[in-house]
N, C-alpha and C positions, 0 to 999 in steps of 0.2 A: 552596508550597501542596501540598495533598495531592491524589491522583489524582481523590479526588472531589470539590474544590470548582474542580479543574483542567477536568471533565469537563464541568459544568454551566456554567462560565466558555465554554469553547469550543464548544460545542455552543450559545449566545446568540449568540457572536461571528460564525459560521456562518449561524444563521437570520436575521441583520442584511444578508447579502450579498444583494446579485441577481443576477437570470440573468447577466448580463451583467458584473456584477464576476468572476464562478465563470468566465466563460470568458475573461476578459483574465490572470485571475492566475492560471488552468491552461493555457494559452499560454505565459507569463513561464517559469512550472516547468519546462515540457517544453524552454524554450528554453535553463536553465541547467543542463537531464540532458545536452546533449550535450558542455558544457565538460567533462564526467566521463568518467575512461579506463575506462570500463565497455564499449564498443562492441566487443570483439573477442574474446567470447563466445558461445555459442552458445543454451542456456536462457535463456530470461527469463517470471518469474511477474510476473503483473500482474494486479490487481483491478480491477474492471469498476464504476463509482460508483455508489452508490445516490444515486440525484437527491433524491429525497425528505428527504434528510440533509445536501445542500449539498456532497458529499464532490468531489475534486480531479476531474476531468473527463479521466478517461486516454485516449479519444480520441487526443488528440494524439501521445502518447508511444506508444500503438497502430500509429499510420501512421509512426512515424519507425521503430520496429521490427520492420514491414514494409517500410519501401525499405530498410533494413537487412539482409533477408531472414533475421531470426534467426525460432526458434524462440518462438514464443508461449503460454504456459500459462494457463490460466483454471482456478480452483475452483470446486469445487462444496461447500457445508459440510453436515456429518450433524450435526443439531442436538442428536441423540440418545447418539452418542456423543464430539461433541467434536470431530471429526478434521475434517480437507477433503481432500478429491480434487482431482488436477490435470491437467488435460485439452489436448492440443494444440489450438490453436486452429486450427482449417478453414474453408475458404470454406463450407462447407457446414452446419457448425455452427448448430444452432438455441437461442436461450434463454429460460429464464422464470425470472421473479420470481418468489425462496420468499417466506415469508411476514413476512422482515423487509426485504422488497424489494430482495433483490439479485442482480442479473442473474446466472443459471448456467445454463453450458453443461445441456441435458437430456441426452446422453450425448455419445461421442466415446473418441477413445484415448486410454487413460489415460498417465500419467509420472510414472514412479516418483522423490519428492524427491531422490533421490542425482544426480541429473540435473542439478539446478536451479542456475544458478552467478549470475543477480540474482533481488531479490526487493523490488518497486514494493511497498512498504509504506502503508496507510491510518493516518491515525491521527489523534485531535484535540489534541494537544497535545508536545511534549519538551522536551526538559534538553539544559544547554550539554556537557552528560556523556554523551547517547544517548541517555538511557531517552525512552522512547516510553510515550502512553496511547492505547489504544482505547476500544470500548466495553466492556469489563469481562469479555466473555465467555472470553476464553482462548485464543479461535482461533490466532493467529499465533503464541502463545509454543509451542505446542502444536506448530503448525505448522515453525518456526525453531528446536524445539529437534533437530527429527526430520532438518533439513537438513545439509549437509557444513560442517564447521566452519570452511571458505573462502568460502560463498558471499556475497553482497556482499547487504547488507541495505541498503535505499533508503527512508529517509520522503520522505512529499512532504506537505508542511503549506503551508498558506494563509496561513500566524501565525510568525512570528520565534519563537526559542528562552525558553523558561523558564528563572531564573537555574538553580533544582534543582526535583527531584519529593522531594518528602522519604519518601513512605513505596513506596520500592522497594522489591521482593523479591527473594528470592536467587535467582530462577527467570527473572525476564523478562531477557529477552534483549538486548542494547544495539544500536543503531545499527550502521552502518558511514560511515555519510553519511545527512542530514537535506537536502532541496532544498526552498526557497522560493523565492518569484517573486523575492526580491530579494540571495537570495546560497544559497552551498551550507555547509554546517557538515561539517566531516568529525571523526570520533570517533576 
């Protein structure tokens, strides 16, 4: 299928769960992040779920990389020019909803991508091969293209693997591990 009748397929798939499914199968995920040798790093970026959109419930993978005492990054996205900022996470940290509802940091100290060694990936749909969809805008490839060519890119989908994406680009970025509530894909 193509990324966009991939997008409209999971984005239905999505609005069909409940509260309550969204928090048993973002539990399941964060319980098969820790089979993964990812724990003995020190950055970790992580997106914060727009509720409104059904997306994975990071919460959980939150508190595990708190008793973990690692480093936690949060974005901020410029919608103007494309980029995201990446902010340590503080006790003290305040956030609001821009206007496509997604939780960011209002300020905080920044960290420079070369920092970054995981990266908790959003996404509606992948391939048995990596590729990953969003929502169409750019952010992450933009984001993933600017990071060290080590660091461990993480989907977390709610949905088992697509056989392929057929209309990839030579620009998006692949996988490194894909985690679902019911197994991990590694690429």
């Amino acid at each position: 299928m193509t990324k966009r009748e991939l997008r409209k397929t999971y984005k239905a798939k999505r609005k069909a769960l409940s509260e309550n499914d969204i928090e048993n199968l973002s539990l399941a995920i964060s319980n098969q992040l820790l089979k993964l040798p990812i724990w003995t790093y020190s950055f970790y970026h992580i997106f914060l779920a727009i509720v409104e959109l059904k997306e994975v419930n990071t919460d959980f993978i939150l508190n595990i990389l708190a008793g973990k005492d690692k480093n936690i990054l949060i974005s901020k996205s410029d919608f103007a020019s494309g980029d995201m900022t990446h902010f340590l996470l503080t006790d003290n940290m305040s956030f609001k909803k821009n206007s496509y509802n997604i939780p960011e940091p209002v300020d905080g100290i920044e960290i420079s991508t070369d920092k970054i060694d995981v990266i908790f990936i959003p996404l509606l749909a992948f391939d048995k091969k990596g590729n990953r969809i969003g929502y169409g805008k750019g952010f992450y490839d933009r984001f993933l293209a600017n990071c060290k060519p080590n660091t461990l890119k993480i989907g977390l989908s709610f949905f088992e693997a697509e056989n392929e994406i057929i209309d990839v680009f030579e620009h998006d970025i692949k996988l490194d591990y894909c985690v679902t509530p019911k197994q991990i894909f590694q690429f």
